[in-house]
C-alpha positions as CSV (number, residue, x, y, z in Angstrom):
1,X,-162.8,-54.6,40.3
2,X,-162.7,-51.1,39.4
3,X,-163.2,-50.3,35.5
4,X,-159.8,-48.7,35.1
5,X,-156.5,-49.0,33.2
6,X,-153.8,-47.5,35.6
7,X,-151.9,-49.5,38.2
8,X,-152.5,-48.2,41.5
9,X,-149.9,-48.7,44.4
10,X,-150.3,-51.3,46.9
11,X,-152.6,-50.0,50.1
12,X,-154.0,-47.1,47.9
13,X,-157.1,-48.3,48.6
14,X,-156.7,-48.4,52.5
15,X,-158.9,-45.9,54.7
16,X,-156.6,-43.5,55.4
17,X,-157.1,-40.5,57.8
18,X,-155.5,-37.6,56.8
19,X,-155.3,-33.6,58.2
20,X,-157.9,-35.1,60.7
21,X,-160.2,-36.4,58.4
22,X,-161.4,-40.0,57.4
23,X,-160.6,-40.7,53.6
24,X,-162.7,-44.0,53.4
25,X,-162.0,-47.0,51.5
26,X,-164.8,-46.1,48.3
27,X,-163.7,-42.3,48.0
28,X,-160.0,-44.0,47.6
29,X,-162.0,-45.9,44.7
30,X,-163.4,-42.4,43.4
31,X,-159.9,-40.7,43.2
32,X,-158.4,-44.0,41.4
33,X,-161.3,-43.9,38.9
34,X,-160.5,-39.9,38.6
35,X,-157.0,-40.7,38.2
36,X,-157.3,-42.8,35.5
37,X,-159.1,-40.6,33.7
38,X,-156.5,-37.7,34.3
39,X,-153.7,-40.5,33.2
40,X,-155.9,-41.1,30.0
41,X,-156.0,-37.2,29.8
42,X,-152.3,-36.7,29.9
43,X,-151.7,-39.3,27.2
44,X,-153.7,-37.3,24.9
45,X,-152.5,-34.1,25.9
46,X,-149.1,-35.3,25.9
47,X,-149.5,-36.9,22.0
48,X,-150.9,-34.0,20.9
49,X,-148.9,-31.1,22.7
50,X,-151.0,-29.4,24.3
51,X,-150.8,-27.8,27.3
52,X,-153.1,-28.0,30.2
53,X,-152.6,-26.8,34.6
54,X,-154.0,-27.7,37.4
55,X,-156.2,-25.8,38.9
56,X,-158.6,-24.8,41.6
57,X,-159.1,-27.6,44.7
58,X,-156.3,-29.8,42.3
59,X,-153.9,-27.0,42.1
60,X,-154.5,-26.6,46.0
61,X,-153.9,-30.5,46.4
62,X,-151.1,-30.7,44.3
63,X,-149.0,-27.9,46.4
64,X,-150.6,-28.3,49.7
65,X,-150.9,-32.2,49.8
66,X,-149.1,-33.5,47.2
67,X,-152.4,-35.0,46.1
68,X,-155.7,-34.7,46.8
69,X,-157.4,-31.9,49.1
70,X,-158.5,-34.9,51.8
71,X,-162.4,-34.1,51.7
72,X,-161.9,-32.8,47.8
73,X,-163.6,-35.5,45.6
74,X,-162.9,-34.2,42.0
75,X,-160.1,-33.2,39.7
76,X,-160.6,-29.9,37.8
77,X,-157.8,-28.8,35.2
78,X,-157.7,-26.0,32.6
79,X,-156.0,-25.1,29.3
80,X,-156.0,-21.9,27.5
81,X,-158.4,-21.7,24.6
82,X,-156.5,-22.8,21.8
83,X,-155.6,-25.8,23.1
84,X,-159.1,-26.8,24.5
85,X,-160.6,-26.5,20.9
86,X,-158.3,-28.4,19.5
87,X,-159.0,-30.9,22.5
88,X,-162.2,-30.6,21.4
89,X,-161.9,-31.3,18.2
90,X,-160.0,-34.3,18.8
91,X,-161.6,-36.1,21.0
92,X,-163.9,-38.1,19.5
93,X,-160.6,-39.9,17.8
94,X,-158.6,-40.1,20.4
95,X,-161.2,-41.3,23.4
96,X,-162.6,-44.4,23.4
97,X,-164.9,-47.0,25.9
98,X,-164.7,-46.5,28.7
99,X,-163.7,-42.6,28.2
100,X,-166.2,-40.5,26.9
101,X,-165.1,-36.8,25.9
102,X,-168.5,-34.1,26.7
103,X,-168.6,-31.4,25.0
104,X,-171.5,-29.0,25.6
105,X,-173.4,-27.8,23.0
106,X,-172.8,-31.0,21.3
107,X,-174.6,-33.5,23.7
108,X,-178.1,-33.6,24.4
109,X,-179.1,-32.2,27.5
110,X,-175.8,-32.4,28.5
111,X,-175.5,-28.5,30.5
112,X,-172.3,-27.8,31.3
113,X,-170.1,-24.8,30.7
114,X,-166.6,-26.5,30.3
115,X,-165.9,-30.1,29.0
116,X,-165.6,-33.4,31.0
117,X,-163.8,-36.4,30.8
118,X,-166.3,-39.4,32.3
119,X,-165.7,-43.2,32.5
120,X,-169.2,-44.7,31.3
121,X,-168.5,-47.5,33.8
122,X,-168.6,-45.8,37.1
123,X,-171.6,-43.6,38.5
124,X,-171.1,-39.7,39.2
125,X,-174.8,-38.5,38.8
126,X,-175.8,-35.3,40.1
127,X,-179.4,-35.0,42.3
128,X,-181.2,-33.0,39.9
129,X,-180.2,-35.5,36.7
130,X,-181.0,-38.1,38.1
131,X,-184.9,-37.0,37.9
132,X,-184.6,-36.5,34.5
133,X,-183.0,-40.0,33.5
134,X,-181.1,-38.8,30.8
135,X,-179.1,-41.3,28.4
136,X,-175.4,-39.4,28.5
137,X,-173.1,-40.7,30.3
138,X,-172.9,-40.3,33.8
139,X,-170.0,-41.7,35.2
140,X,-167.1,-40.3,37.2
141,X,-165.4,-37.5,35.6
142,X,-162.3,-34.8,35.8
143,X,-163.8,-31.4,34.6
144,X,-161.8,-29.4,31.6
145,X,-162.0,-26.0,31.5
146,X,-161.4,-23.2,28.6
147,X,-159.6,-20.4,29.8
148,X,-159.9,-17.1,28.2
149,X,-158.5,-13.7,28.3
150,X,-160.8,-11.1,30.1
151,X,-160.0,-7.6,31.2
152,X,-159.5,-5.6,34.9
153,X,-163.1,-5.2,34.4
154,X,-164.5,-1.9,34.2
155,X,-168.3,-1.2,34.4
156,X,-168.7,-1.5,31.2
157,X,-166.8,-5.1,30.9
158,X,-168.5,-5.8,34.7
159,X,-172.2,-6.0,33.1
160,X,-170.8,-8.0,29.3
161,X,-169.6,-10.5,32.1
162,X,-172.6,-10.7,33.9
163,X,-174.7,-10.9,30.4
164,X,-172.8,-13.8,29.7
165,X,-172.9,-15.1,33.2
166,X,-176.5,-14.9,33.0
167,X,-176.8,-17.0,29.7
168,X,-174.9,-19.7,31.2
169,X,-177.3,-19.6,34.1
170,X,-180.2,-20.2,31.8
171,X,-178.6,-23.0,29.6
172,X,-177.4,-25.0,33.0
173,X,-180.9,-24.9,34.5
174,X,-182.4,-26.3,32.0
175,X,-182.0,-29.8,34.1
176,X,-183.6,-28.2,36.9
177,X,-187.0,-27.4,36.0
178,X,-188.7,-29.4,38.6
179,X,-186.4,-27.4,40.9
180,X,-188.8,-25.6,43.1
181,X,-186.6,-22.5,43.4
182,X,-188.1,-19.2,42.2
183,X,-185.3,-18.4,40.3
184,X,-184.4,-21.1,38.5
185,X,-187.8,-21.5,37.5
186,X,-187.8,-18.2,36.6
187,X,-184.3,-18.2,34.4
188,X,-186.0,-21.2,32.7
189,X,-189.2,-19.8,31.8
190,X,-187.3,-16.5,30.1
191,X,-185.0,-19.5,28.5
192,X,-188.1,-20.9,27.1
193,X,-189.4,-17.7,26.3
194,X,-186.1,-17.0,24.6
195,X,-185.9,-20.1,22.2
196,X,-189.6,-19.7,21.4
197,X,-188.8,-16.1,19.9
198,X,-185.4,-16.4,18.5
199,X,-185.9,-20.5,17.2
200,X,-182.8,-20.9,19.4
201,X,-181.4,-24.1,20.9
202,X,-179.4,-24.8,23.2
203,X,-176.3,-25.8,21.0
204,X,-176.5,-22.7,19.2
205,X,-177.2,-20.9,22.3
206,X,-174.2,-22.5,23.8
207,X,-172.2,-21.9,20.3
208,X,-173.0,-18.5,21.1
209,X,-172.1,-17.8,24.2
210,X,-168.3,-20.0,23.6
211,X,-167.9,-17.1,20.3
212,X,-168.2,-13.9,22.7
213,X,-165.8,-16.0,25.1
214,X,-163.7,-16.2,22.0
215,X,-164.1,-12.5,21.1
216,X,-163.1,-11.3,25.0
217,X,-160.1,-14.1,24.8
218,X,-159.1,-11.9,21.5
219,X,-159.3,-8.7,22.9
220,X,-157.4,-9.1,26.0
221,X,-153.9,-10.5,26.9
222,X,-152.9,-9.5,30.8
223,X,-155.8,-11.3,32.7
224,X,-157.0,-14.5,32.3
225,X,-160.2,-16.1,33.6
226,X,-163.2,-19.1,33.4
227,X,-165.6,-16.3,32.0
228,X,-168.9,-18.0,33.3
229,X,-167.5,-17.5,37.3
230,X,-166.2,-14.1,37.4
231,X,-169.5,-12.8,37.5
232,X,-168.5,-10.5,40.4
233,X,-168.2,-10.9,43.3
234,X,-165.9,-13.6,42.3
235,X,-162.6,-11.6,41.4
236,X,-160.8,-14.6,43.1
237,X,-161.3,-16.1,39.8
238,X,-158.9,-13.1,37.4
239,X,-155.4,-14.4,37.0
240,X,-152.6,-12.7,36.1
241,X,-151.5,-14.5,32.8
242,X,-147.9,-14.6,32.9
243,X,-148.4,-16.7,36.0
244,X,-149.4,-19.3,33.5
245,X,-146.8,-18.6,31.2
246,X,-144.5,-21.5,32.3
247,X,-145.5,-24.9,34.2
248,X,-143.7,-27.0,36.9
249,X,-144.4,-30.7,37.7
250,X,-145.6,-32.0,40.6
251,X,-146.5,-34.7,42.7
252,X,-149.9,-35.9,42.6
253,X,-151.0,-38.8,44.5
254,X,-148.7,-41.2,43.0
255,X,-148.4,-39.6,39.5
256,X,-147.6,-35.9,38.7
257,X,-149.0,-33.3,36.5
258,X,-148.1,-29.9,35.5
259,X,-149.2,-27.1,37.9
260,X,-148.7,-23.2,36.4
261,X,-145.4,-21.7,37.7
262,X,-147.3,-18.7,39.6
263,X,-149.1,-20.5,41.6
264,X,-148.7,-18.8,44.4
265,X,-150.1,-15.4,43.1
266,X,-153.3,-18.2,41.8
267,X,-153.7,-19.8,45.4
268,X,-153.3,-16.1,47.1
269,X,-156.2,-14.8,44.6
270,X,-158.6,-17.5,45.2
271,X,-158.3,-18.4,48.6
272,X,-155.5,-16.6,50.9
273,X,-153.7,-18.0,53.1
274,X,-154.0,-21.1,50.7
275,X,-151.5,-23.2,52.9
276,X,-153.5,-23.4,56.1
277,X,-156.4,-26.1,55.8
278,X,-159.9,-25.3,56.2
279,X,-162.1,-28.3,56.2
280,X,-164.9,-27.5,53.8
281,X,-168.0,-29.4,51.9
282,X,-167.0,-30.6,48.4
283,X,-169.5,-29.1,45.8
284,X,-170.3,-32.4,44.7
285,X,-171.6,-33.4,48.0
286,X,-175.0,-34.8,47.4
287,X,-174.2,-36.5,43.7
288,X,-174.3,-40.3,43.7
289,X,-171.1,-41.4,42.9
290,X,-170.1,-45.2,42.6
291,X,-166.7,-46.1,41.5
292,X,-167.7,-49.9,40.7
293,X,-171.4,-49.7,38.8
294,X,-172.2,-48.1,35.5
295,X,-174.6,-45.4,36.0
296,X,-177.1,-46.7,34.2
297,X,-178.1,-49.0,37.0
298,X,-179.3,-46.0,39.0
299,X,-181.4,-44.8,36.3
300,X,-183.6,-48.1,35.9
């Protein structure tokens, strides 16, 4: 029986093949995890008034599908700033077992540059973690991200971006030192380098990096973005921020949830011709993900 609270329709659960491709019975069990958790989500969010969108792949879904992209295996949302701290500061009232609210900078070794919504009772563990055993929770999750006002980036805003960009690099890879990449071993060792001079962490590293967010959210009110992915060439990820201005419900697998009123300017920036499917990868690909064991069976 699946750990969750929400009632799913009858045959949810059934393979289903859709746009050509074979939903199977266990990634059902993954979206009716992730829904729950987006259902737990919206009851806070909801309590609270705050505002939240859907966004990327969800955003997609939601006006291409009416639900999930079919080979799409995660919900991503985002709210502006305000309303994510106050999320944040919250949660730890609000959520409660199975739910766990991460918060980076806050959770050991827990890299991440947004916050997550996991249910403890499930398994969602990416390949590198699960080398490094760690004891946060692992389970399923939706993603939360802050988002913050940038500018039309000029040179000079191009390279703070990057600088900022780069910093998140080096905080996520701390889970990946056994990674054999050149690179990453390389961020890591200039990370270590870093903490050794400055007596730096990584939650005050991470506190850090969340202020100058803060301080570029401040200073500029037409664009809007997730700072740590417009590191160019990824433009697609600057949005206008009157298209957010205003939200409009829709259809979601069998619930709804608020999508931004422009989306169509979002979808056109990001991928195109957003209504013609391209069968892609999901990101999340190669992580272990179990709807119906807690994670920490995998990391015995």
């Amino acid at each position: 029986m699946l750990p969750i609270k929400l009632e799913l329709p009858e045959h949810f659960l059934d393979e289903e093949v859709k746009c050509g491709y074979t939903v199977t019975e266990k990634m059902k069990k993954v979206w009716a995890v992730e829904l729950d958790l987006l259902n737990e989500f919206q009851k806070v969010c909801k309590q609270y008034n705050l505002k939240y969108y859907a966004i990327e792949g969800t955003l997609l879904g939601a006006v291409r599908h009416q639900g999930y992209i079919p080979w799409d295996d995660d919900i991503d949302v985002v709210m502006f700033r305000e309303d994510y701290d106050k999320l944040v500061s919250i949660a730890p009232s609000v959520f409660s077992a199975p739910y766990d609210f991460m918060v980076p900078g806050k959770i050991e070794h827990f890299f991440r540059g947004h916050a997550q919504l996991r249910n403890r009772m499930t398994t969602g563990i990416l390949p590198a973690e699960l080398k490094q055993k760690h004891s946060f929770d692992q389970g399923l999750w939706i993603d939360i991200f802050p988002l913050d006002g940038v500018s039309e980036q000029n040179s000079k805003e191009r390279f703070f971006y990057f600088k900022l960009s780069i910093m998140k690099i080096c905080l996520r890879n701390r889970t990946r030192v056994k990674n054999k990449e050149l690179i990453r071993k390389t961020l890591y060792t200039l990370l270590l380098l870093w903490e050794k001079i400055t007596g730096d962490d990584f939650q005050s590293a991470n506190n850090r990096y969340e202020n100058e967010c803060r301080k570029m959210s401040d200073k500029y009110n037409e664009f809007v973005s997730f700072i740590e992915f417009i590191n160019p060439p990824l433009d697609k990820y600057i949005w206008e921020k009157t298209d957010f201005k205003e939200s409009i419900e829709m259809p979601f697998e069998f619930i709804s949830l608020p999508v931004p009123k422009g989306y169509d300017n979002i979808l056109r920036t990001q991928y195109g011709d957003y209504m013609k499917p391209v069968q892609a990868n999901s990101l999340h690909g190669e992580t272990i993900m179990d709807p119906e064991k807690p994670y920490t069976e995998y990391l015995r």
